[in-house]
N, C-alpha and C positions, 0 to 999 in steps of 0.2 A: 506483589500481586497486581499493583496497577500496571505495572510494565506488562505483565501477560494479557492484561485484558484490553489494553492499548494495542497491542501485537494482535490480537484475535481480532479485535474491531477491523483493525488496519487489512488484516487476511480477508476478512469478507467483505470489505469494501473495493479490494482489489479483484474481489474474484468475479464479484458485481460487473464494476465493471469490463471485465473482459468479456463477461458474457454478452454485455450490449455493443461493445466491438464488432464484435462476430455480426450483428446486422449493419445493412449497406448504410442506413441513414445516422451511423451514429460510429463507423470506422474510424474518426477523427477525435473521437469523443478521449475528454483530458480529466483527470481529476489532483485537484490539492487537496491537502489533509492537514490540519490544525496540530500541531502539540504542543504538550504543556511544557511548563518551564523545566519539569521533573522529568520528561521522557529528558531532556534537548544533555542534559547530565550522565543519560545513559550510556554509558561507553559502548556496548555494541548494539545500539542503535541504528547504525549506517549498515553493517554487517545483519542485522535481521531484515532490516528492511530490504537489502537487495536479494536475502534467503523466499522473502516471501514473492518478491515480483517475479524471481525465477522461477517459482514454484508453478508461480499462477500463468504465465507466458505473458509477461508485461515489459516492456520498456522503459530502463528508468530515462528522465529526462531532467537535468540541472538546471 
């Protein structure tokens, strides 16, 4: 259950930010996101997380 609700957070924070993207003073605009010791053990973890960046039109960056 916490994994989906770390996934949902994660989904509206990315969608957030794309939509502040989309204006001219904030195109550069970056975001980090915290996780807990319990996501980092998720095995697809790295696989949702690029499901939702896709989803949302975000660029991942390493």
């Amino acid at each position: 259950m916490i994994q989906d609700l770390g996934l949902s957070v994660l989904q509206q924070a990315c969608e957030q930010l794309h939509q502040w993207q989309q204006l001219p003073q904030y195109q550069s605009l970056h975001m980090s996101v915290n996780l807990s010791a319990k996501q980092l053990f998720y095995q697809e973890l790295v696989s949702k997380i690029d499901d939702i960046l896709e989803k949302v039109g975000l660029i991942r960056f390493i």
